[in-house]
N, C-alpha and C positions, 0 to 999 in steps of 0.2 A: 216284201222282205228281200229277195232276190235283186230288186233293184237296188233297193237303199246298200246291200252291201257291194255290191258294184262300183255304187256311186261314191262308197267311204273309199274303197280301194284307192277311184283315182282322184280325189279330192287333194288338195293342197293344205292338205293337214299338216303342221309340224312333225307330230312326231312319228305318222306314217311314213314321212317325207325323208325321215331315217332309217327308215326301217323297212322299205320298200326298195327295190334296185329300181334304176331309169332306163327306158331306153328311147335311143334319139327317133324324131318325128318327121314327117313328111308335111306341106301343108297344109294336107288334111288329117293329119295326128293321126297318121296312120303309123308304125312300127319301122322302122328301117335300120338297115346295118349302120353300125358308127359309136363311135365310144363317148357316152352321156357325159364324161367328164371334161370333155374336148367339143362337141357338137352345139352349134347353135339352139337348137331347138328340141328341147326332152320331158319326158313327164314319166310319172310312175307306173309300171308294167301294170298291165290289169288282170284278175283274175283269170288262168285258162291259156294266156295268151304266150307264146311261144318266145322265149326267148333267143335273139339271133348274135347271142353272145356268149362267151365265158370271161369269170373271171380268175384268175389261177396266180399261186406264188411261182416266185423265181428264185433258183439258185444261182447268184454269181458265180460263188464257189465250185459250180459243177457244171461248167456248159451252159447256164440259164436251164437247168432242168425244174422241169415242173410235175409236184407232186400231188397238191389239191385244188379244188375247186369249190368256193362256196354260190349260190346263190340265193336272192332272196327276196323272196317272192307271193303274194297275198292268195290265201288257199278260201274256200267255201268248207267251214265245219259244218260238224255234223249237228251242232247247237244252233246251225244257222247265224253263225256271229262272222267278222270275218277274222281269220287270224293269219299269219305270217310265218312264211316255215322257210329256214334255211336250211336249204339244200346240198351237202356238202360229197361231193362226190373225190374217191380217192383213185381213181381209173391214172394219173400222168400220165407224165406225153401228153399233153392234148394238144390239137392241134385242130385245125377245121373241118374235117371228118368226125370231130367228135358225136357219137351217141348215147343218149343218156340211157344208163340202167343203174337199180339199185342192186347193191350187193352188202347186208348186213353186216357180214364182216371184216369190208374192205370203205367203206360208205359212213354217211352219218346223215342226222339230222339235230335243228333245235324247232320245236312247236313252240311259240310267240303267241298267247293269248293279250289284248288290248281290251278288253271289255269289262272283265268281274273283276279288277282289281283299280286300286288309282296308279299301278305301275305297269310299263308296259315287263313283262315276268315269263321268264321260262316255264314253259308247266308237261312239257315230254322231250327228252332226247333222246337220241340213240347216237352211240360209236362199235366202234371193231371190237372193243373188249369188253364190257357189261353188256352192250344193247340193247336193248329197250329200257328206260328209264322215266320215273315220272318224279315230278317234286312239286311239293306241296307247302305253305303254312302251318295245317295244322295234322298230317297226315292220312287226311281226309283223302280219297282220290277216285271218289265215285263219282263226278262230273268236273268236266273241267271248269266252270265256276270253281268247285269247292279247291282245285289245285293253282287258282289265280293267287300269284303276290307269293308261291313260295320261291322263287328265284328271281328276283326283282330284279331289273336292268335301270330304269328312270322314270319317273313321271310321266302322266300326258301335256299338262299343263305347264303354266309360266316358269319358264327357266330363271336359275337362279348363278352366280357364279360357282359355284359350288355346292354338292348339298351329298346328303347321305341317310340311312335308313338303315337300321338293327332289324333283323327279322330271322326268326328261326326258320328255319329248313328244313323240311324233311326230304330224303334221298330215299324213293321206293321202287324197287325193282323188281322189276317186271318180266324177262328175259330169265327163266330159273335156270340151274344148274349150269352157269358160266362161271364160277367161283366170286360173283360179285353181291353185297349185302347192302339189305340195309341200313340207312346211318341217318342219324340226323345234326343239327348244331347250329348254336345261336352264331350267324353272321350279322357279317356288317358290307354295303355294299355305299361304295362312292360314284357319284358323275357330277362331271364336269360339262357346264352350257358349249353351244354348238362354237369351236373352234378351229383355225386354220390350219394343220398339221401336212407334211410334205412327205408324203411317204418313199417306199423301197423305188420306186418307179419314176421319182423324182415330180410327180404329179401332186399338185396341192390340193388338199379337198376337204371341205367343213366340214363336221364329223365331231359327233358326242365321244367321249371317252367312258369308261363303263368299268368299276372295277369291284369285283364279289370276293372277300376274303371268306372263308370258309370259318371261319374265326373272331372272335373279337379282338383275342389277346396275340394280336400284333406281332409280337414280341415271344411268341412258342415258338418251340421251333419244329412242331409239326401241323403247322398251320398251310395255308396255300391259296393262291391267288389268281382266278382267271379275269382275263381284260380284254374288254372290246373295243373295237372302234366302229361306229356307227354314223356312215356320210349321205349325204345328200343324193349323190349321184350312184352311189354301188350298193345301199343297205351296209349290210356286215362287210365291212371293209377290212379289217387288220380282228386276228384272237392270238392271245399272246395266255401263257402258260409262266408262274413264276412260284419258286418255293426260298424258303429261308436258306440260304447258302451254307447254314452247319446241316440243314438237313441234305444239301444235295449232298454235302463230303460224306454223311453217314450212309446216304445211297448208292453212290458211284463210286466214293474213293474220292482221296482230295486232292490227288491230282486230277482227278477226272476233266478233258475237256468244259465242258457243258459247265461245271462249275464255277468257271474262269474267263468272266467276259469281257476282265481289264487286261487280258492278251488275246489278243484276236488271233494271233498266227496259232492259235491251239484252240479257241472256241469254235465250239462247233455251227454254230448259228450263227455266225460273223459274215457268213456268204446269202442268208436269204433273210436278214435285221438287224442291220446297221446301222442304218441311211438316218432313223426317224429316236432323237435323241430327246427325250423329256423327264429324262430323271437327274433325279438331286445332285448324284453324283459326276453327271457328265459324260458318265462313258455308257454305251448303247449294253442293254442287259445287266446292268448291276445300279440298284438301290437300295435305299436304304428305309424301312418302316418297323415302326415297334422297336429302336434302339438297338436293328440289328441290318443285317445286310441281307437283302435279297437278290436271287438271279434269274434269270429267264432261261426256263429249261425246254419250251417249245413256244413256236412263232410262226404265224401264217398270214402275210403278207399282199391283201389277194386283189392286187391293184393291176395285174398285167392280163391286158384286154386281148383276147382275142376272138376275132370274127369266125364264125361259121359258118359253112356252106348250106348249112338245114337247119333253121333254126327248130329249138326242142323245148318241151314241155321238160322239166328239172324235177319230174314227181312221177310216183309210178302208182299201184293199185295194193300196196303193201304198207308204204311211210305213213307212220300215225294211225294206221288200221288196222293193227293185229291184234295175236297176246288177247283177246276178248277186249277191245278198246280201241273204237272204232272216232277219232278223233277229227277226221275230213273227209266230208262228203266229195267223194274221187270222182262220180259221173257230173255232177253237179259242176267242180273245177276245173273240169277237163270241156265243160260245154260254154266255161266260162261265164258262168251265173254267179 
C-alpha cells in the first residue's frame, strides 16, 4: 500500500499532473532548484519530499510586494489513500530564507481527496477566519470517503471541452466559536479541458480552469463564485474570488474601489490581476453570468517563483489533524511513504 501510493504520487497521471506542483530534475530525477515552468527536465514532487521552491503573488501596484504563497503538494492520509493538500502560507516578504510554519490564523489550507468520488473534490479547508472547515455531499463527515464529491473541482477521466456538475454542498464547521456556521446549497460547478493561459508573470502554462458558484441561480444577487486555475507545472496556480457586483455596491458602497474593475486607476486588484483577460466583457475582473455583472473581489496569482536556500516540507503536525479529525498521516509524509 505504501508503495502503490508513492507510485500514484509520481505517476503521469493527467489529473494528478494538475494537481500536483513539479519540481525540476537532475539526471537522475533527483530534485534540484529551477523553475518547472522554464526547466528542461521535471516531474511531479513526491510524497515527503522537500520543496526547493515558492511560489507567491505579486504586486505591481506595490513594489512587487508579496503576500501569499500556495503549494501543492501529495500528503499520505490517514485512510492510506493518497490525497493532495494545498498549502497556503500567508507569512509575505518571502524571499529565500523563507521557513515554513503554520499559523491558523494567518495560514490556510485545501485537503483534495482523488479516490471516493468520480471528482477530484475538496472535502477540508481551513482559512484565518472560519478555520477549520469540512464539506461534504450529503453532510455526512465521519470519513473522508463519506465527504468525497461535496466540493467538486473536475473529473478524473476524459476531458471534455467543457462540462459541469449540480451537486449540493454541505459547509460544516469544525473550528467552534469563531462566529462561522453552518450552511449548505445546491451548486453548480464548471471546467474547462487543459488550456494555454498567460498569466500575472507573463509565463504561459496549461492549466484546467475551475469554477464552483455557490448557487445555481446565476442571476441572485447573493450568490458567489470561487475559481481556480490548475497547471501542469505549479498545481494550484491562480484562485480568484468574485460576487455579483450589486452585491459588492450593497457591501462596500458603490463607489467602493474593488467594485470597479472597468477603472483600474481605482480598482483595487488592478496591481496583482490584470495581465490574464478571459471574460466576456474584456476587461480583467468584470463579467457577466446569470444576466447580470460580476466582479472580482480577491485574486491570487501565484506564478512568481522563487528559489530557496533550504529547501521545506509545506506541512506541519497540525494541517488536517486536529479538531478530533485526523485526516494525514504526518509521520508517514514526512518519511515520504
Amino acid at each position: 500500500m505504501v508503495w502503490a501510493i508513492q507510485a500514484q504520487a509520481s505517476a503521469d497521471n493527467e489529473l494528478l499532473d494538475y494537481l500536483i506542483q513539479d519540481v525540476c530534475t537532475d539526471v537522475s530525477g533527483n530534485a534540484v532548484a529551477g523553475d518547472p515552468a522554464t526547466c528542461g527536465s521535471h516531474r511531479n514532487i513526491n510524497i515527503g519530499e522537500h520543496l526547493p521552491y515558492l511560489l507567491t503573488d505579486f504586486d505591481a501596484g506595490n513594489n512587487g510586494a508579496t503576500y501569499f504563497s500556495f503549494s501543492s503538494i501529495p500528503v499520505h492520509a490517514q485512510d492510506n489513500t493518497l490525497k493532495i493538500l494545498i498549502s497556503k502560507s500567508g507569512q509575505g516578504n518571502f524571499n529565500a530564507g523563507f521557513t515554513f510554519s503554520f499559523n491558523a490564523a494567518r495560514d490556510g489550507y485545501d485537503l483534495i481527496d482523488t479516490t471516493f468520488s468520480k471528482y477530484a473534490s475538496i472535502i477540508r479547508t481551513s482559512d484565518g477566519g472560519c478555520f477549520d472547515q469540512m464539506f461534504t455531499p450529503t453532510g455526512d463527515i465521519s470519513s473522508t470517503a463519506a465527504r468525497a464529491g461535496g466540493w467538486a473541482l473536475f473529473p478524473y477521466t476524459a476531458w471534455s471541452t467543457g462540462s459541469s456538475a449540480t451537486i449540493h454542498t454541505y459547509k460544516v464547521q469544525i473550528t467552534q466559536n469563531v462566529g462561522c456556521a453552518n450552511g449548505n446549497s445546491n451548486g453548480v460547478t464548471y471546467w474547462n479541458s487543459p488550456t494555454a493561459y498567460t498569466f500575472e508573470t507573463g509565463k504561459t502554462l496549461t492549466a484546467i480552469k475551475q469554477y464552483h458558484f455557490a448557487s445555481t441561480q446565476l442571476g441572485a444577487q447573493n450568490n458567489a463564485l470561487e475559481l481556480y486555475y490548475f497547471s501542469k507545472a505549479y498545481g494550484a496556480t491562480r484562485w480568484e474570488a468574485w460576487i455579483p457586483q450589486s452585491r459588492c455596491f450593497a457591501q462596500y458602497g458603490s463607489s467602493a474601489g474593488i467594485c470597479h474593475p472597468e477603472n483600474p486607476s481605482i480598482y483595487t486588484l488592478q496591481g496583482r490581476c490584470s495581465r490574464l483577460v478571459v471574460s466576456s466583457t474584456g476587461i480583467a475582473g468584470l463579467d457577466t453570468w446569470g444576466n447580470q455583472k460580476w466582479v472580482r473581489v480577491d485574486c491570487r496569482d501565484m506564478t512568481n517563483y522563487v528559489a530557496l536556500n533550504t529547501p521545506q516540507l509545506m506541512l506541519d503536525n497540525t494541517m488536517a489533524q486536529n479538531d478530533g479529525y485526523v485526516d494525514i498521516n504526518y509521520s508517514k509524509t514526512v518519511a515520504g511513504q
